[in-house]
C-alpha positions as CSV (number, residue, x, y, z in Angstrom):
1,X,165.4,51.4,21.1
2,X,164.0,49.0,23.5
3,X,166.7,46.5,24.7
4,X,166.3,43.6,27.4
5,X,168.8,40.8,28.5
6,X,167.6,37.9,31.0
7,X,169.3,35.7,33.0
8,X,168.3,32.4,34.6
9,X,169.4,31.0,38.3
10,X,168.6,27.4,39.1
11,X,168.9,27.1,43.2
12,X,168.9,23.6,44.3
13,X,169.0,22.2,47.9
14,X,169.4,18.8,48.5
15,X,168.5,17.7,52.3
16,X,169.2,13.8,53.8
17,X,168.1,12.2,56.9
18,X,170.6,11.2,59.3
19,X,173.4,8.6,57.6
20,X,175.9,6.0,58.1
21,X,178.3,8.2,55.9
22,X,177.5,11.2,55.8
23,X,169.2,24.1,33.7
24,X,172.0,25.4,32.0
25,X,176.0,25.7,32.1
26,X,178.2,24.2,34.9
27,X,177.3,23.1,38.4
28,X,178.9,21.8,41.2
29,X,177.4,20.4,44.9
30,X,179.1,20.9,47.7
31,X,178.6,18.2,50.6
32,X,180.2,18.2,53.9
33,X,179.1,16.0,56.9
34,X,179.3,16.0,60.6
35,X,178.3,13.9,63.3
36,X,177.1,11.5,60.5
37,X,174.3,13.7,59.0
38,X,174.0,14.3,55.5
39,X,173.7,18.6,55.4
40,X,171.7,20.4,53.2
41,X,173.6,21.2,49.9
42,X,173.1,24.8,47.5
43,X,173.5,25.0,43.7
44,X,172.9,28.1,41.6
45,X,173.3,28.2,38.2
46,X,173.8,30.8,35.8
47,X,172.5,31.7,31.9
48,X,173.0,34.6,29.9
49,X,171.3,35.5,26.8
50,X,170.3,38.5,24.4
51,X,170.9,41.3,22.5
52,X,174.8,42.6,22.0
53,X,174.3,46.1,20.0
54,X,177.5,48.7,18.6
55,X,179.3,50.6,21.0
56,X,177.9,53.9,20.1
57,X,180.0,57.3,20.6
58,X,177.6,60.7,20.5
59,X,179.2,64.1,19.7
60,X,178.1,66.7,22.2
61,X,174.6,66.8,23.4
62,X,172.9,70.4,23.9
63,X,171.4,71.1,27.2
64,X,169.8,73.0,29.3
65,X,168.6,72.8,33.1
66,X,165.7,70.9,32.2
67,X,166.4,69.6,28.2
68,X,168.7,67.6,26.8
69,X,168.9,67.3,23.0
70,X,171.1,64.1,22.7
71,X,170.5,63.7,18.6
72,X,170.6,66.9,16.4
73,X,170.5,67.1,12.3
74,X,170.7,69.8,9.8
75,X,168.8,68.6,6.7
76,X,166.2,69.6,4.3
77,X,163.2,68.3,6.0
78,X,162.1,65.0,8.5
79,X,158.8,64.1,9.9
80,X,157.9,61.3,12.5
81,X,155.1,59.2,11.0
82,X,152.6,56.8,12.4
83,X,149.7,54.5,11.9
84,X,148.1,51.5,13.9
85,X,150.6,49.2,13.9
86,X,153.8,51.3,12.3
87,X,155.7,54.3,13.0
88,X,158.4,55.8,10.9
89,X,160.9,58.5,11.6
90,X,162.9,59.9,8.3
91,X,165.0,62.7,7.8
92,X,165.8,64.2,3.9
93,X,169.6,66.0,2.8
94,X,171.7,64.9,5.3
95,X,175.4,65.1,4.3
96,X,178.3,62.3,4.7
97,X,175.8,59.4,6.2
98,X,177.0,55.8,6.3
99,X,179.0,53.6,7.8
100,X,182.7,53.2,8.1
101,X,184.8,50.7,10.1
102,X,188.7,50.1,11.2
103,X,190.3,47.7,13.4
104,X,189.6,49.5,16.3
105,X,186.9,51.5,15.7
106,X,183.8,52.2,13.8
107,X,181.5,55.5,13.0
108,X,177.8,55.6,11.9
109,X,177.2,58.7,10.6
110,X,173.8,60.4,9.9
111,X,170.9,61.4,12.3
112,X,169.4,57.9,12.5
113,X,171.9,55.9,13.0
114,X,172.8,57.3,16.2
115,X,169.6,55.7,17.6
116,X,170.3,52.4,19.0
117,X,171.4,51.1,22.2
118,X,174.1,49.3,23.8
119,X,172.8,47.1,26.6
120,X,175.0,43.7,28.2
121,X,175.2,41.4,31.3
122,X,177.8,39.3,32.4
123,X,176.9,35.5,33.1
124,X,176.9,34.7,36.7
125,X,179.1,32.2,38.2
126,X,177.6,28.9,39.9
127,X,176.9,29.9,43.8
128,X,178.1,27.0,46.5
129,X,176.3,28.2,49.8
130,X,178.0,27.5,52.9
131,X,178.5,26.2,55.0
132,X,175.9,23.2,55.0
133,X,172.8,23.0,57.5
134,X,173.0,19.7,59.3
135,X,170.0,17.7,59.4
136,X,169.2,17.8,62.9
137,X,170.1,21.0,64.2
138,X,169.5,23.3,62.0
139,X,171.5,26.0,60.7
140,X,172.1,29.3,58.0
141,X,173.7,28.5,54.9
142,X,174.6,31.8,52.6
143,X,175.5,32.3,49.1
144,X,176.0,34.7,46.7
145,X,176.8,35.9,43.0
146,X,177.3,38.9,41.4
147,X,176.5,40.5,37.4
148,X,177.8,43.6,35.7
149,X,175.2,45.7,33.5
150,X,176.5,48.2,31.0
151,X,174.5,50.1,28.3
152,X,175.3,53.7,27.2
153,X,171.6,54.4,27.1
154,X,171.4,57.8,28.8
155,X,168.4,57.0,30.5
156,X,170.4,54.4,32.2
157,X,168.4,50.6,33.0
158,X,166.8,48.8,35.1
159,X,167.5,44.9,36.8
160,X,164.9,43.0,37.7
161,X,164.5,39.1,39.8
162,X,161.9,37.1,39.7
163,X,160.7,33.1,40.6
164,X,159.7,30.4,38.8
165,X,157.0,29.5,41.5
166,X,156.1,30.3,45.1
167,X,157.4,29.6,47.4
168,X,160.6,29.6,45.8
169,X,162.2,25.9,46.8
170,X,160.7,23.2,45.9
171,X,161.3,19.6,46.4
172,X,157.9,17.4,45.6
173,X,155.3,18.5,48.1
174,X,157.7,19.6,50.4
175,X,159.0,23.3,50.5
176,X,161.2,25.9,51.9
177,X,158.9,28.8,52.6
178,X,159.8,32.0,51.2
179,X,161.0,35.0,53.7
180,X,158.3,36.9,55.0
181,X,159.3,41.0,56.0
182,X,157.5,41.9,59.1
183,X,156.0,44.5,56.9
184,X,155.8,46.2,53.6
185,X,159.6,46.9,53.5
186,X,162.9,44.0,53.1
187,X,163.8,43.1,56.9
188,X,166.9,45.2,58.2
189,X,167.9,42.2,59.9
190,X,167.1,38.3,58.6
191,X,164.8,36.8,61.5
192,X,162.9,33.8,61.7
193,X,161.1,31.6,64.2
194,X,162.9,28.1,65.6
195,X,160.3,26.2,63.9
196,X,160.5,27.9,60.8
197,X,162.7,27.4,57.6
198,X,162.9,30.4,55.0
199,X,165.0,31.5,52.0
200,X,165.8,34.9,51.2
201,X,167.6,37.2,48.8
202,X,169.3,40.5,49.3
203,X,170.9,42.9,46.2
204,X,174.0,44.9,47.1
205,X,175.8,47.6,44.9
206,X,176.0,51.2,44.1
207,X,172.4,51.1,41.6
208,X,170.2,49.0,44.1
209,X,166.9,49.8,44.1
210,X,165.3,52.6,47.0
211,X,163.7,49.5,49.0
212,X,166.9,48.1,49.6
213,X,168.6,51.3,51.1
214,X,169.0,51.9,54.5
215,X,169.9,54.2,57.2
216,X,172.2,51.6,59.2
217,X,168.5,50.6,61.3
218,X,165.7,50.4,58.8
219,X,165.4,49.4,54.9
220,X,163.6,51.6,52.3
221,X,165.5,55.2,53.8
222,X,168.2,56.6,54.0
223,X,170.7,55.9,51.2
224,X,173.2,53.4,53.1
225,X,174.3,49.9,51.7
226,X,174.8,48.0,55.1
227,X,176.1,44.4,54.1
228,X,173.6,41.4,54.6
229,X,170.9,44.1,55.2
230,X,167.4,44.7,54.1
231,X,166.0,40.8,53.2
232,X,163.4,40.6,50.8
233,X,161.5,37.4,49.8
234,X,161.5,35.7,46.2
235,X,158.3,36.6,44.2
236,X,156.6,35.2,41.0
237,X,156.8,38.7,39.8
238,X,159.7,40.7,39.0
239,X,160.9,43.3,41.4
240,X,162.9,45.8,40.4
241,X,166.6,45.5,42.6
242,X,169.1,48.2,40.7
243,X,168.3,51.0,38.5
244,X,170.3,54.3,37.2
245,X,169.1,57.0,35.4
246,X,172.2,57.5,33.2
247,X,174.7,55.4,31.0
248,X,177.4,53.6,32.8
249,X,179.4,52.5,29.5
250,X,182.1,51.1,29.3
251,X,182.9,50.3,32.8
252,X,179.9,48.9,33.8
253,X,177.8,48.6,37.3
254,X,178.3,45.3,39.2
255,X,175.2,44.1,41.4
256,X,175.9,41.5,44.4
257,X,172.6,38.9,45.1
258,X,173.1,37.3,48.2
259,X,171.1,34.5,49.1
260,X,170.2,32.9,52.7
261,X,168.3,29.8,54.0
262,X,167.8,29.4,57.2
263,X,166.6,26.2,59.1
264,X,165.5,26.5,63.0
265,X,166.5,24.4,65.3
266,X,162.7,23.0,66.3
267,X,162.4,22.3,62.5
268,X,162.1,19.1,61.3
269,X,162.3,19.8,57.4
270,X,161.7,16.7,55.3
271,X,164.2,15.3,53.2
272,X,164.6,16.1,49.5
273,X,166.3,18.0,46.9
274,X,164.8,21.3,46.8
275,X,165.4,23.3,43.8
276,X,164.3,27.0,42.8
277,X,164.6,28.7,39.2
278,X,164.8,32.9,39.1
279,X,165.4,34.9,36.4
280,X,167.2,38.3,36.2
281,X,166.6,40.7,33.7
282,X,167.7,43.7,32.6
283,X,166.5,46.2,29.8
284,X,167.4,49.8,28.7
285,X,165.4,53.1,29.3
């Protein structure tokens, strides 16, 4: 069974020119001044919605080196039919089928009911990045937030980010450009010009994705998970950030998104609110 689970992020970014003083669940902005300049401010927001299937518990599975037979029946007969826009799977004699249930747990018995999948992911919390950029000088501001995929499908899942709109922050006509890798693989190390002002993301966590491995000098080798290493930028399309090949029920694999903008100090970036929407999705193999 086919299961998918997406998430929405709202990041907003409110910038001010200099100052006498100074969509979804909950949010919270976080302003600070100094030296009477009103700093850029970061808001993500978190949504979480989908399909929440049984908790399914499987009887020993026969393998080999190369097979796995995860579902087995003895019946009198079965056949897997098809046509153009249907496809059927039945199986005929099975003993003691159904259903039964108790406070704590509860068994599907039979050949076809063991075929669904259990896929969740946890809500994230609202991300405050700090601390804020000032409006003259410049500055990094970094935030992050973290989600927990489980699903006991034994081809494991995959999690997926995407944006709303490129680049990512938007405020009017005005933007934050999105990070740009000095090649086809994340940057090991975030890096941009004084007179340049980018946002980037970077996944952390014992599934990420290949790209966003490294070898403690370079992304996309190695199998390291260096902190605030390997910064990728925001796309329209989804990129794929965590993946495992097995089930992880019940405890679950938590992934960390860290976020970073970065304004130079020969930037002049005009005032606004800037805002940027993602979406993270996950679905079962």
């Amino acid at each position: 069974m086919f299961s998918r689970m997406t998430s929405q992020r709202h990041i907003r970014v409110v910038r001010k020119r200099r100052a006498p003083h100074g969509h979804f669940l909950f949010s919270k902005l976080l302003r600070t001044q100094e030296n009477n300049v009103a700093p850029l401010g970061f808001v993500a927001l978190f949504a979480v919605s989908g399909l929440m299937l049984p908790v399914l518990v499987f009887s020993q599975a026969m393998q080999s080196n190369n097979y796995k037979i995860q579902f087995d029946s003895i019946n009198t007969g079965g056949v897997f039919a098809s046509s153009t826009s249907y496809s059927m799977e039945d199986t005929v004699g099975e003993v003691g089928t159904g259903e039964l249930a108790s406070t704590s747990y509860s068994l599907k018995a039979g050949y076809q009911q063991m075929n669904e999948t259990f896929l969740s992911m946890t809500a994230a919390s609202d991300v405050g990045m700090t601390p804020a950029i000032g409006g003259v000088s410049g500055g990094t501001s970094n935030g992050s937030a973290q989600t927990t995929v489980t699903t006991d499908s034994v081809a494991g899942y995959q999690l997926s980010i995407k944006a709303s709109s490129s680049p990512a922050l938007v405020s009017g006509a005005n933007t934050i450009a999105d990070y740009t890798p000095a090649g086809a693989d994340p940057d090991f190390t975030f890096a941009i010009l004084s007179t340049a002002s980018e946002f980037a993301f970077t996944p952390e966590g014992t599934d990420i994705a290949q790209k966003y491995k490294d070898n403690g000098a370079s992304c996309n080798t190695g199998s390291g998970d260096t902190a605030d290493k390997c910064w990728n930028n925001l796309a329209t399309v989804s990129d794929v950030i965590a993946s495992r090949t097995s089930a992880n029920h019940p405890s679950g694999t938590q992934t960390t998104i860290k976020f970073r903008v970065e304004v130079g100090s020969a930037r002049t970036q005009p005032a606004g609110t800037y805002i940027a929407t993602t979406t993270l999705t996950t679905v079962a193999l």
